[in-house]
RODO-2510 file (C-alpha; in nm, 4 decimals, decimal comma):
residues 306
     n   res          X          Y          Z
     1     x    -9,2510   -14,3219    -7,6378
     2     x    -9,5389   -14,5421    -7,5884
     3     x    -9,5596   -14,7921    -7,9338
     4     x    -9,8254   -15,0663    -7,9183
     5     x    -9,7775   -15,3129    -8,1914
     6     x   -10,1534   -15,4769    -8,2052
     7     x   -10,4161   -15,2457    -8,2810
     8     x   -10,6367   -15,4196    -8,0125
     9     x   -10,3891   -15,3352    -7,7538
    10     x   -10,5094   -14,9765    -7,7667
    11     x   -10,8406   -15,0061    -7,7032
    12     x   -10,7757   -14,8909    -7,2961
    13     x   -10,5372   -14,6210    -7,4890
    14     x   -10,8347   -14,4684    -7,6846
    15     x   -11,0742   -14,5264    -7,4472
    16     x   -10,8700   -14,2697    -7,2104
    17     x   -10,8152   -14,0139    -7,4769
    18     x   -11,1900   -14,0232    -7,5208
    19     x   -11,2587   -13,7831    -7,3071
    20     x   -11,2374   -13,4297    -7,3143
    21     x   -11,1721   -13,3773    -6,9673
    22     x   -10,8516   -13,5783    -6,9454
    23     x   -10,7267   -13,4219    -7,2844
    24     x   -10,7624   -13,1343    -7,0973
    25     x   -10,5518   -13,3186    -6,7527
    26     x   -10,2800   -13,3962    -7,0307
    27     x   -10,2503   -13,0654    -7,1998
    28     x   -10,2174   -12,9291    -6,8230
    29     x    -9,9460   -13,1468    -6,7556
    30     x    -9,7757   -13,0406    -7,0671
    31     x    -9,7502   -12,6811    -6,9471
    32     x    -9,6790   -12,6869    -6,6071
    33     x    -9,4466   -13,0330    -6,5866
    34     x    -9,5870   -13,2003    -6,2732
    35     x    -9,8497   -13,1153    -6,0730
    36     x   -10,0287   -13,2477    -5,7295
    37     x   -10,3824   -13,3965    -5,7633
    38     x   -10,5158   -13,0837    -5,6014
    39     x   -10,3422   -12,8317    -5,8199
    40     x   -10,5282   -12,9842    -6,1143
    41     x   -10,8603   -13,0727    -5,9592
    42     x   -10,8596   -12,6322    -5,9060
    43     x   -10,7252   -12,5515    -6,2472
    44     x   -11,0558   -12,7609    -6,3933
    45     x   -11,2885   -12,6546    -6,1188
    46     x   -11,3273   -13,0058    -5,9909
    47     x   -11,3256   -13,2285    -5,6582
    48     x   -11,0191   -13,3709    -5,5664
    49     x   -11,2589   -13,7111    -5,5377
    50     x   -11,3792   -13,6373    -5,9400
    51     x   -11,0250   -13,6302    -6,0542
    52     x   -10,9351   -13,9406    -5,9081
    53     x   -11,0981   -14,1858    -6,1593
    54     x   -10,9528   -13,9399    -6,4473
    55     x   -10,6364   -14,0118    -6,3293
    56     x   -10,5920   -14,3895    -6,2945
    57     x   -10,7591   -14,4296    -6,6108
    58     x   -10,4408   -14,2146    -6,7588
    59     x   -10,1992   -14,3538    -6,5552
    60     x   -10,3449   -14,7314    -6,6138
    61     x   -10,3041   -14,6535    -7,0312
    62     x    -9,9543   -14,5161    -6,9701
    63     x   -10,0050   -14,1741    -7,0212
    64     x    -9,8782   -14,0185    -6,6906
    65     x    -9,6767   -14,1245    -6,4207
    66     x    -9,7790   -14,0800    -6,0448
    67     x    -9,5663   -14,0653    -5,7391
    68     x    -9,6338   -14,0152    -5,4036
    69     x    -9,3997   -13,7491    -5,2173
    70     x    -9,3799   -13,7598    -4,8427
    71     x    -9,4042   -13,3702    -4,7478
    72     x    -9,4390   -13,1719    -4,3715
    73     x    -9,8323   -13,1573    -4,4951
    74     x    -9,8870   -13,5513    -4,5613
    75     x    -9,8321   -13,7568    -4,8660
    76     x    -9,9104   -13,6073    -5,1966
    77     x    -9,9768   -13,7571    -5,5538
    78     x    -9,7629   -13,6180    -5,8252
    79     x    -9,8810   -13,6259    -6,1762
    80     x    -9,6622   -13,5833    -6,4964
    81     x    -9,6768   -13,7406    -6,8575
    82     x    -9,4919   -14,0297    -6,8821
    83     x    -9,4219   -14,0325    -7,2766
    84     x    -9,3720   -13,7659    -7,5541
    85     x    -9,4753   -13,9650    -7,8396
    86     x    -9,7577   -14,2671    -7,9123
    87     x    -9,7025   -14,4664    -8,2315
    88     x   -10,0006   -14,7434    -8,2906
    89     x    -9,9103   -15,0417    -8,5647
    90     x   -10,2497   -15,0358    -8,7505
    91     x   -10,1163   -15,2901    -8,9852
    92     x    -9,9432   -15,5928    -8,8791
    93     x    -9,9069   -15,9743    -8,9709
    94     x   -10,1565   -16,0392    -8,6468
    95     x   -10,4145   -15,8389    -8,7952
    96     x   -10,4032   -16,0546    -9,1710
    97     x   -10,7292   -16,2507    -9,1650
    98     x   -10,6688   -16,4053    -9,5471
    99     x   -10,5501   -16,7705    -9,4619
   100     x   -10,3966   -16,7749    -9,7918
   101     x   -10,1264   -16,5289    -9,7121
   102     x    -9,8534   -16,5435    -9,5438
   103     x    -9,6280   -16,2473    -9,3978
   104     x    -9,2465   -16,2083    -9,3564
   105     x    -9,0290   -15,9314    -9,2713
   106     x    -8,6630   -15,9124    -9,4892
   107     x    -8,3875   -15,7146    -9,2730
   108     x    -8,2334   -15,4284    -9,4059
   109     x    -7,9160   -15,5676    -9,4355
   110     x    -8,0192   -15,8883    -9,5872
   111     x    -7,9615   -15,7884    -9,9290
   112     x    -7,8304   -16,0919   -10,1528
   113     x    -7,6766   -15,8416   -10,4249
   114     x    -7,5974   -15,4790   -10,5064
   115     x    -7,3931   -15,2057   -10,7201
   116     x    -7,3703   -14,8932   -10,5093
   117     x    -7,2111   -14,5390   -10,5915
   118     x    -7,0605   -14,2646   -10,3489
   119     x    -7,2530   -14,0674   -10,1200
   120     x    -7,3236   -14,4722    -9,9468
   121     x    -7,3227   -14,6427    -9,6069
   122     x    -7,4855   -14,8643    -9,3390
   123     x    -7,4689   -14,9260    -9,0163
   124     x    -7,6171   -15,1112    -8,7111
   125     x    -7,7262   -14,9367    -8,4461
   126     x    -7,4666   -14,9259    -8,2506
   127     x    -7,2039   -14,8533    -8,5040
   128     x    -7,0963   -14,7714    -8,8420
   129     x    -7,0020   -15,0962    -9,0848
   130     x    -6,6474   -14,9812    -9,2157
   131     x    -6,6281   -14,6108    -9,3461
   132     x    -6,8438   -14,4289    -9,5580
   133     x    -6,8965   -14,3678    -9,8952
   134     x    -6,6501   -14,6669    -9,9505
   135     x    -6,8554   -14,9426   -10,1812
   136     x    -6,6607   -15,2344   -10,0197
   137     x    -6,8109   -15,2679    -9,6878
   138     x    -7,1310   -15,3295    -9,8730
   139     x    -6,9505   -15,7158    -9,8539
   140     x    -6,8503   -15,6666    -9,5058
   141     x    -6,9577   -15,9699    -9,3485
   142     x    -7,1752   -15,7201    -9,0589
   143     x    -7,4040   -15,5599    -9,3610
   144     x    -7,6695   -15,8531    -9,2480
   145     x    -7,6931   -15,6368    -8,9119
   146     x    -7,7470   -15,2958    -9,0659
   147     x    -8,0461   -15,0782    -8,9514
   148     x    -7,9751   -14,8356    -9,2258
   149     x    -7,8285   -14,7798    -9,5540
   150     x    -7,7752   -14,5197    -9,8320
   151     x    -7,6591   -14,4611   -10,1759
   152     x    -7,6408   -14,2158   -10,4672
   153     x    -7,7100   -14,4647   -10,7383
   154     x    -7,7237   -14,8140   -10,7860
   155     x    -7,9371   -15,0531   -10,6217
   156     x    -7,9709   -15,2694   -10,3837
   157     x    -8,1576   -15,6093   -10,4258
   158     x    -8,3412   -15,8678   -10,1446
   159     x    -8,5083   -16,1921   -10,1553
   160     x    -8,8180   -16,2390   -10,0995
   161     x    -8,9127   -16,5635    -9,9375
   162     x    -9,1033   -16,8163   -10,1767
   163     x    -9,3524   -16,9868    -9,9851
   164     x    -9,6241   -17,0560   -10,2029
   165     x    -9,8111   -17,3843   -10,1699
   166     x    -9,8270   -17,6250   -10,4738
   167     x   -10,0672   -17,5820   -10,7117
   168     x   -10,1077   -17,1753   -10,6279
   169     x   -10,0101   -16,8786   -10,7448
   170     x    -9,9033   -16,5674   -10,6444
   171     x   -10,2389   -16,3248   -10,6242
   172     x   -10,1466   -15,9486   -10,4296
   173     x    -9,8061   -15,8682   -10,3133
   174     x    -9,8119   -15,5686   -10,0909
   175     x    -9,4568   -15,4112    -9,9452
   176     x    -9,4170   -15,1837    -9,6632
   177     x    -9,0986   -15,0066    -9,6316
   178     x    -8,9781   -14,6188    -9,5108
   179     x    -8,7264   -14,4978    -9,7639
   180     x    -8,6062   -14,1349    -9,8337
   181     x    -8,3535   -13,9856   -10,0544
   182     x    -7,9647   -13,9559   -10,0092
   183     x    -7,8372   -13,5939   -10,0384
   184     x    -7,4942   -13,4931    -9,8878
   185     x    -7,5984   -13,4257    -9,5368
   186     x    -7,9646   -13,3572    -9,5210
   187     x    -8,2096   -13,2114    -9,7725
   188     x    -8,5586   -13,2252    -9,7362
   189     x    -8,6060   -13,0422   -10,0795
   190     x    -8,4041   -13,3286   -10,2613
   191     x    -8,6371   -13,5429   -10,5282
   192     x    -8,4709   -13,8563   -10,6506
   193     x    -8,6289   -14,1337   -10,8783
   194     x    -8,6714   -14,4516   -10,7140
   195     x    -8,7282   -14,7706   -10,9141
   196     x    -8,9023   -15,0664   -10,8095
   197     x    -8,7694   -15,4027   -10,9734
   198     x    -8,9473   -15,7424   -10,9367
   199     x    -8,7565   -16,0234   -11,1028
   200     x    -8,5329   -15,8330   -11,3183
   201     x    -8,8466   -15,6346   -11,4073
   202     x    -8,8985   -15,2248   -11,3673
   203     x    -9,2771   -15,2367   -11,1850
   204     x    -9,2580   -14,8325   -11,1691
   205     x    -9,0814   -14,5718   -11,0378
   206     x    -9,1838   -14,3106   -10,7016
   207     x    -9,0012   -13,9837   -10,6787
   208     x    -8,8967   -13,9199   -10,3264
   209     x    -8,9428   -13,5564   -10,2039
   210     x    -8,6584   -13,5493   -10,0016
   211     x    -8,3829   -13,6722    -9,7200
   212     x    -8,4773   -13,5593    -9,4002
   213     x    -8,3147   -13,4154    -9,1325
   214     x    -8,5151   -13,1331    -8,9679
   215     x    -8,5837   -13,3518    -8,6346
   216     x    -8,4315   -13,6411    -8,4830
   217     x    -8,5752   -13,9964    -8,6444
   218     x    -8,8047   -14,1270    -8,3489
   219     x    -8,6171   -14,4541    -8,3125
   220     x    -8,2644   -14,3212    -8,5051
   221     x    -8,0379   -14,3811    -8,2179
   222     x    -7,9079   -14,1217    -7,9577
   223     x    -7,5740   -14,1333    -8,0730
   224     x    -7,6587   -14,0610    -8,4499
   225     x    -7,5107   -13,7997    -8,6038
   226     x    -7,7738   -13,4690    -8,6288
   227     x    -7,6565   -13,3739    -9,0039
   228     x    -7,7134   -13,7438    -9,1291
   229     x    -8,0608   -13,8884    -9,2698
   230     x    -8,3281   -13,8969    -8,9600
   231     x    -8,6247   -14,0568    -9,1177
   232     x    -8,7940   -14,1387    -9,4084
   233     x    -9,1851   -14,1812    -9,5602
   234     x    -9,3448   -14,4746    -9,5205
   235     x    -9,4604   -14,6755    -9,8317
   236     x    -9,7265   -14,9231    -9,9647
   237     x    -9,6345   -15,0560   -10,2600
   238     x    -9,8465   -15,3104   -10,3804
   239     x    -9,8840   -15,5171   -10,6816
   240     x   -10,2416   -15,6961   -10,7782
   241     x   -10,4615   -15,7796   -11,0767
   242     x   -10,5324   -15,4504   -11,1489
   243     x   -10,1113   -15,2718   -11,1464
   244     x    -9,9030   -15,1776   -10,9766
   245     x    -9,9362   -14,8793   -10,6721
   246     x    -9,7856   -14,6858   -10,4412
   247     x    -9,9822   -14,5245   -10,1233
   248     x   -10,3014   -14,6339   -10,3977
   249     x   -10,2121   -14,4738   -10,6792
   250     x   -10,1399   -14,6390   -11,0085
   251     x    -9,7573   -14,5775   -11,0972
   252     x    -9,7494   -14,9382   -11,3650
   253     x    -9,9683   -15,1721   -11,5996
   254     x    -9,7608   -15,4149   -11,4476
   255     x   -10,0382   -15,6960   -11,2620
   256     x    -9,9727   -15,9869   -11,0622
   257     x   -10,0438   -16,2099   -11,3177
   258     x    -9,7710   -16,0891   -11,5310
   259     x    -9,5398   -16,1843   -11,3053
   260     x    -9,6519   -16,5256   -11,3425
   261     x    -9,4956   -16,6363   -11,0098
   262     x    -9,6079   -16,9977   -10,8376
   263     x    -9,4471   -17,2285   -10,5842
   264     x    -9,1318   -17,3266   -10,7552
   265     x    -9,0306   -16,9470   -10,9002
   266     x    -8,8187   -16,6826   -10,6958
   267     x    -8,9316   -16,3647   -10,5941
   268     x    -8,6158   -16,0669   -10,5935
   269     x    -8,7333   -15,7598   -10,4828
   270     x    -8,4675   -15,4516   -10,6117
   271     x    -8,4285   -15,0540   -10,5315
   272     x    -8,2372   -14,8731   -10,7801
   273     x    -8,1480   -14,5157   -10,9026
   274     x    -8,1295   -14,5419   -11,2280
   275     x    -7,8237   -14,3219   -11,3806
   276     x    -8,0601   -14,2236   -11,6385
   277     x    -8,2930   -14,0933   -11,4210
   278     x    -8,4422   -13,7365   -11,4392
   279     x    -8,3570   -13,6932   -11,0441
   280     x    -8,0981   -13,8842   -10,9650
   281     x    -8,1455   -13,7910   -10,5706
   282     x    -8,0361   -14,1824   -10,4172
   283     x    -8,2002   -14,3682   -10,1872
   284     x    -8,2104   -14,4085    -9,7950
   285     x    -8,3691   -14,7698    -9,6317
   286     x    -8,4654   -14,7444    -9,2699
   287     x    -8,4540   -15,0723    -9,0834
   288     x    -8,5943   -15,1698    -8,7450
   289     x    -8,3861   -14,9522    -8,4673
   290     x    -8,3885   -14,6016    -8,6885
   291     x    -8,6492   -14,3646    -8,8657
   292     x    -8,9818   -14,3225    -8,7483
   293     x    -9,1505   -14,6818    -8,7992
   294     x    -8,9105   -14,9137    -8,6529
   295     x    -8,9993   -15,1616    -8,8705
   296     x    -8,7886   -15,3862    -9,1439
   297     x    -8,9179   -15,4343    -9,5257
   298     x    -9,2572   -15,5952    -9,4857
   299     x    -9,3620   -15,8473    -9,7000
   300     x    -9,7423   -15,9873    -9,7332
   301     x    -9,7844   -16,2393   -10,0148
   302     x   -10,1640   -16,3726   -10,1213
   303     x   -10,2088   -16,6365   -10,3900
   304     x   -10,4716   -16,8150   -10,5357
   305     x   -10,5458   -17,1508   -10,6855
   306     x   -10,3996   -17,1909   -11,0306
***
């Protein structure tokens, strides 16, 4: 997999994919697995010669792979794609442009509290932490290393980082996070009701569709097990002066202001499934190392003069 984590590092990527013709070199290489530069110079009805700059430009954005291979007729170029999948971070904390922001990223594991129920685990990515569906290892002193971790109901709470100057307040908080439900095994038609807390206080709620299973999570370890949660959605939540949203739509009244938060308050960030819930489905996190985004609970924080 090819992931490029500035969105200005891909500028050579889309400038190869900008062309028709080597769309077409790609989807070739797709079908027939690898092919000499002559083989796909006559499948297009070019020159050899008109291929040529086609192919570097490919090869230089680390699309496809070529080899020479010493045969009885000479030395021959070999062509094949060199990754399956392309993930581009659009957002990132080099991208933020507000200087009166600030970005961090809160690990998985680095919850400071919790109350978990059966189905529930974590583990790093190399291991599980303790057995499953045993509440204890929750305190096992490894849970700061986990990648992933699941639960039927409860929650699980993290803290967010206070660093606000003096004299400002907190303005936007946006939150970027892939979560999923927790069914036993895998169930992708599985809706639970996830709560979002802020300081003790319920900002809203998003109903997760499902856990899912169907493929292999693009950065869920090899050794994972194939019935277990894969990957999850990814998720804007965001909190401004206008409510509180999730992927842009409205799910509080709950503003920025209300949470009345400056330099010298704390900021504890907590998902639950509520008993009470209409769905009570759990919850899945996906840390850096599993799911699809490879990426921890993202944090961006604006404020404003008081």
């Amino acid at each position: 997999m090819l992931h490029i984590k500035k969105l200005g590092d891909a500028v050579e990527l889309f400038k190869a994919l900008g062309s028709e013709l080597r769309i077409q070199i790609v989807n070739l290489l797709l079908e027939h697995g690898e092919m000499n530069m002559n083989e796909i110079a006559s499948k297009l009805g070019i020159t050899a010669g008109a291929l040529t700059s086609h192919i570097r430009k490919l090869e230089e954005s680390g699309i496809i792979k070529v080899s020479s291979e010493h045969g009885s007729h000479g030395n021959q170029k070999l062509c094949s794609v060199e990754v399956d999948k392309i993930l581009i971070d659009v957002m990132s904390g080099d991208n933020a442009a507000d200087p009166k922001s600030y970005t961090v990223e809160i690990p998985i594991g680095h919850y400071n509290n919790y109350a978990v129920s059966p189905t529930c685990g974590l583990s790093t990515t190399k291991h599980l932490i303790g057995e499953v569906d045993d509440p204890r290892y929750f305190a096992h002193p490894d849970h700061v290393k986990a990648g992933i971790l699941w639960l039927t109901k409860g929650f699980v709470e993290y803290r967010i980082p206070n660093m606000i100057p003096a004299g400002q307040k907190l303005d936007r908080l946006m939150l970027s996070f892939e979560i999923s439900s927790e069914a036993p095994g895998v169930n992708d038609n599985w809706p639970s009701d996830i709560q979002f807390y802020l300081n003790d206080r319920c900002i809203g709620k998003w109903t997760s569709p499902g856990d899912f299973g169907d493929v292999h999570g693009v950065f869920t370890p090899d050794w994972w097990y194939p019935h277990w949660n894969q990957y999850g959605l990814l998720k804007m939540l965001v909190v401004n002066q206008s409510g509180t949203f999730i992927d842009g739509l409205r799910i509080s009244e709950v503003t920025a202001a209300d949470l009345n938060l400056c330099h010298q308050g704390e900021l504890k960030l907590r998902f639950a499934v509520d008993e009470q819930s209409g769905h009570v489905g759990g919850l899945t996190l996906f840390g850096q190392g599993f799911g699809n985004y490879n990426q921890e609970i993202s944090a961006q924080i604006h404020y404003t003069s008081v």
